[in-house]
C-alpha positions as CSV (number, residue, x, y, z in Angstrom):
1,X,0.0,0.0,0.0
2,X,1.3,3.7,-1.0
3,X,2.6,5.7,2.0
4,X,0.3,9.1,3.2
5,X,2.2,12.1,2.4
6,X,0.0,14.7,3.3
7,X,-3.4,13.5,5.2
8,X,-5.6,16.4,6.4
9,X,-8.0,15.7,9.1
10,X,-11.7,18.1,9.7
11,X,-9.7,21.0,9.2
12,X,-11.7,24.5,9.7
13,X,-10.3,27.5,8.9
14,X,-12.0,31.0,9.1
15,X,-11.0,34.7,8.9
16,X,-13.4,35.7,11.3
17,X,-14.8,34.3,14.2
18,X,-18.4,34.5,12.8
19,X,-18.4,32.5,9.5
20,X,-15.8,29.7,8.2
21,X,-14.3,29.3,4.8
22,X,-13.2,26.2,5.1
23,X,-15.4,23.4,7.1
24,X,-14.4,19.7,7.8
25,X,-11.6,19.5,5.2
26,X,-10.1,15.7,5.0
27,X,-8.3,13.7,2.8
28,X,-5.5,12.1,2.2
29,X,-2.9,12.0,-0.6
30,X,-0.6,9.3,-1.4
31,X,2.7,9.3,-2.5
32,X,2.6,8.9,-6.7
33,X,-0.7,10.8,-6.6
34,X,-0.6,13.8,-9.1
35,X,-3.6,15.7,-8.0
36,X,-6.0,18.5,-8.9
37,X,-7.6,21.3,-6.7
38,X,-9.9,23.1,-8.2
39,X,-13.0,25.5,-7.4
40,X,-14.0,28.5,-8.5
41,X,-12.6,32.3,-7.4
42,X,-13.2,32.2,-3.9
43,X,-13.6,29.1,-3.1
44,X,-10.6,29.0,-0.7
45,X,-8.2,27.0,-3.0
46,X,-5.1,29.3,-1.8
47,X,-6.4,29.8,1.6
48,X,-5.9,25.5,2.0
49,X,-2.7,25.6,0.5
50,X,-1.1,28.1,2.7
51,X,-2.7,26.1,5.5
52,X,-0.7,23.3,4.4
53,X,2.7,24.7,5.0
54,X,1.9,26.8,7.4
55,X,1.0,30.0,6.3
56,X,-2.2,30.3,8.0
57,X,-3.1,27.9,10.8
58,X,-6.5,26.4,11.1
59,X,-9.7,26.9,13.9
60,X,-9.4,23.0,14.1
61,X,-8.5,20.2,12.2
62,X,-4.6,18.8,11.7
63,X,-2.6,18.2,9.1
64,X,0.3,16.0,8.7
65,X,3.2,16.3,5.9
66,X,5.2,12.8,6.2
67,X,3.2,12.0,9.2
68,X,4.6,15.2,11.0
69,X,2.3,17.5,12.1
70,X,1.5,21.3,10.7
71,X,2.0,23.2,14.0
72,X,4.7,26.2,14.3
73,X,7.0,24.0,16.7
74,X,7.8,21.9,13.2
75,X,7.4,24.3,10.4
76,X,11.2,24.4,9.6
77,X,11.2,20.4,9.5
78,X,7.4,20.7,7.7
79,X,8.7,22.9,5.1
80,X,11.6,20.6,4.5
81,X,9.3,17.9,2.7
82,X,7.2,20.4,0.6
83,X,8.1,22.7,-2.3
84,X,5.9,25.6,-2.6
85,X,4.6,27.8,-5.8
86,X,3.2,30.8,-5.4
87,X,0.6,32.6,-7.4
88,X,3.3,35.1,-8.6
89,X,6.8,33.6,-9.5
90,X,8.3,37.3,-8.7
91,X,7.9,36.4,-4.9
92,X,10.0,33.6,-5.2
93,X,12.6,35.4,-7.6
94,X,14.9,38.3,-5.5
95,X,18.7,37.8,-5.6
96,X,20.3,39.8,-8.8
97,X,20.4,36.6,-11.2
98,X,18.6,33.8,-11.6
99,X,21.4,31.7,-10.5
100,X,21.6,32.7,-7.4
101,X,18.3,32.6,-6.4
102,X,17.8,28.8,-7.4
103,X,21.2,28.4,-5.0
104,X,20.1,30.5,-2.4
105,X,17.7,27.5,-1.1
106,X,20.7,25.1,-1.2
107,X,23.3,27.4,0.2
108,X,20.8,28.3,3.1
109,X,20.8,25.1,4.2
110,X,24.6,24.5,3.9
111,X,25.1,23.1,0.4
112,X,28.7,23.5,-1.1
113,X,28.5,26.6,-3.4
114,X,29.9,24.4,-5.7
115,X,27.3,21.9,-5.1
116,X,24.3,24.1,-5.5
117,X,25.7,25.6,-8.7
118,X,25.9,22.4,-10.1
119,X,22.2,21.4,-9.5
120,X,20.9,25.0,-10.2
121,X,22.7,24.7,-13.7
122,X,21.3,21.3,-13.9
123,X,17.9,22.4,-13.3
124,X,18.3,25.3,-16.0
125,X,19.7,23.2,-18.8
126,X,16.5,20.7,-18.6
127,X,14.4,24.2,-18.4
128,X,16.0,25.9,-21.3
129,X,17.1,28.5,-19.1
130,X,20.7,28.0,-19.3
131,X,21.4,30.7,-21.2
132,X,19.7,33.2,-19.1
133,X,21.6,32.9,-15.7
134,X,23.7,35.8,-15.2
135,X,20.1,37.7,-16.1
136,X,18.0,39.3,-13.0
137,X,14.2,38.0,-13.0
138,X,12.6,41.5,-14.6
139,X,14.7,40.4,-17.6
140,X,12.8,37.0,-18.4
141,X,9.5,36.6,-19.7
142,X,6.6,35.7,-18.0
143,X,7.2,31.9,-18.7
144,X,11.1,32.2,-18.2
145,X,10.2,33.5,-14.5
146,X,7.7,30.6,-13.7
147,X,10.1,28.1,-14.4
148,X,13.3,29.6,-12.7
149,X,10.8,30.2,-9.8
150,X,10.0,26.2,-10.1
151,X,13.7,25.4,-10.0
152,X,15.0,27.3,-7.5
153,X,12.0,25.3,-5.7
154,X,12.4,21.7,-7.2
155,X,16.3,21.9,-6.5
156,X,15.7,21.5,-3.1
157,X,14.5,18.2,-3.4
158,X,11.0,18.3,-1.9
159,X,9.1,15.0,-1.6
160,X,6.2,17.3,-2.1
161,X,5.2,19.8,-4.6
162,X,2.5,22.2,-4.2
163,X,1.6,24.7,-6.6
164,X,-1.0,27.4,-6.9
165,X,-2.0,28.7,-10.2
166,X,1.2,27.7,-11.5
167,X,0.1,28.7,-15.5
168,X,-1.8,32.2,-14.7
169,X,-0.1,34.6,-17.6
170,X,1.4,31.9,-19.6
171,X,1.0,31.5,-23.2
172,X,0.4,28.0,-24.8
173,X,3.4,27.2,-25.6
174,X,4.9,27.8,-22.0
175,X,2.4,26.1,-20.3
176,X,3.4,23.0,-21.9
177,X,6.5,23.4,-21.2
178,X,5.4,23.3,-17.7
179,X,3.4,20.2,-18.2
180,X,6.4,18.5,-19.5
181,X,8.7,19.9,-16.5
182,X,5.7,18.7,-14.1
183,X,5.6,15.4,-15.9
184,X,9.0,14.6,-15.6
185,X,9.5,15.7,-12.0
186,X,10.2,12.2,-9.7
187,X,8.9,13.5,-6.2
188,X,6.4,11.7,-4.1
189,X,3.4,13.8,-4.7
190,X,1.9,16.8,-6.4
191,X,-1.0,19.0,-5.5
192,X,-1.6,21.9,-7.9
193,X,-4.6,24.1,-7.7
194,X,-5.5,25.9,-11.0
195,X,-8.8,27.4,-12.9
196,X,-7.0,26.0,-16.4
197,X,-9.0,22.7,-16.0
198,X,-7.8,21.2,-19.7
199,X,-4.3,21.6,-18.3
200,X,-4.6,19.8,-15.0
201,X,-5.8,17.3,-17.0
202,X,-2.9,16.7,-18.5
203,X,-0.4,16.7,-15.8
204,X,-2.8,15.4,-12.7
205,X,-5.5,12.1,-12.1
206,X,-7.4,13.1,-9.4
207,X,-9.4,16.2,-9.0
208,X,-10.3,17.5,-5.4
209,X,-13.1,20.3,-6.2
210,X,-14.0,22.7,-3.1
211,X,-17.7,24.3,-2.9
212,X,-19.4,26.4,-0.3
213,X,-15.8,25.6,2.0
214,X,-15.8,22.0,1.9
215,X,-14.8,18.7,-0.4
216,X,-17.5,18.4,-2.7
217,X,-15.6,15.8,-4.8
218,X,-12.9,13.6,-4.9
219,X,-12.3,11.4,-7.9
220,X,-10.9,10.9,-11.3
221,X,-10.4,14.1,-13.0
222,X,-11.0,12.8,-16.8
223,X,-14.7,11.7,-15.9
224,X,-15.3,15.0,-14.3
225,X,-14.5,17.4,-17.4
226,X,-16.2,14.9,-19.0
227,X,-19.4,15.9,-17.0
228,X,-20.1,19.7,-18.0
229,X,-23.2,20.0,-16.1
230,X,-21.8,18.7,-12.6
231,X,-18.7,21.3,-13.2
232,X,-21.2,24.1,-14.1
233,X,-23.7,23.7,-10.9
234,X,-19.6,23.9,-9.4
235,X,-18.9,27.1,-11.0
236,X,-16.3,26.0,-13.3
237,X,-17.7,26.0,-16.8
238,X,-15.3,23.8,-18.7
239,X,-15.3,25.9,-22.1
240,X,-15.1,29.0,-20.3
């Protein structure tokens, strides 16, 4: 039987002490599981993902990375397992090349220089971004800076990658690139939450949908875009 990676247990999470956005959150996710979390604007796709790492902690619930437990006495170890994508690769992207932010992780954490140049150039070569290291993030394009953002995550080694929106402002021909980068990756487990439903398609099996702050599905993703009505009464019109 596959090993639990990230298990989340009646989580509630709320802004305000008067109404929840998030209400009895579980499941679990397995390691080789390549899953989907979608719901429409609002929904609270982000808000769960930053609850995951530790971002924002939740009313009640638990969640465990590698059977560990999301609480601030472990976020350094927590954060050790999981690779995180924000909305905005720019966040992710500071140091005056691109180089040295996908070696600042490594370096951080006492890597060799040598060492963490070595993987960083790695990582740009199978991105096609090897000729772009001595350049500062403003230089790249928008797809450029998503994937140097995803390397100077992925060199790290996480067991598990999360991602949120990972294609907004892409073009077509950068988000397959992603795909394929995605597709390739070897780590335990992927959870990516995205509106661009034809895309998680391609690079995820199972689709978590939130609705009204809870799990209003869990299943294969092809048979859902498969059922337009069921994704419309969800708010996520497949053609739109």
């Amino acid at each position: 039987m596959s090993q639990t990676v990230l298990a989340v247990h009646n989580l509630v999470y709320s802004y305000t002490k008067e109404s929840n956005v998030l209400s009895e959150i579980t499941f679990d996710i397995k390691a080789g599981d390549r899953v989907a979390l979608m719901g429409a604007t609002g929904s609270g796709k982000s808000t769960l993902l930053e609850n995951l790492i530790g971002l924002k902690q939740p009313k009640s619930g638990k969640i465990l990375i590698n059977n560990i437990h999301v609480e601030p006495e472990n976020f350094a170890e927590v954060r050790r397992h999981i690779g995180f994508g924000f909305q905005d690769a720019n966040d992710q992207l500071f140091m005056p090349t691109i180089l040295e932010d996908i070696t600042f992780g490594p370096r951080n954490y006492g890597v060799n220089n040598a060492v963490a140049i070595d993987k960083a150039r790695h990582l740009l070569a199978e991105f096609g971004l090897e000729a772009f290291e001595r350049r500062s993030a403003h230089e790249l394009s928008g797809g450029q800076r998503r994937l140097a953002a995803l390397a100077a995550i992925l060199v790290l080694e996480p067991d598990i990658l999360i991602l949120d929106e990972p294609t907004t402002g892409l073009d077509p021909a950068w988000r397959r690139k992603l795909a394929q980068v995605l597709l390739n990756w070897q780590g335990k487990a992927l959870l990516v939450a995205s509106h661009d439903l034809h895309w998680l398609a391609r690079v995820t099996q199972r689709a978590l949908v939130l609705y009204g702050g809870k799990i209003a599905i869990d299943g294969e993703i092809q048979p859902l875009l498969k059922d337009a009505q069921r994704l419309d009464n969800l708010g996520l019109p497949v053609d739109w």
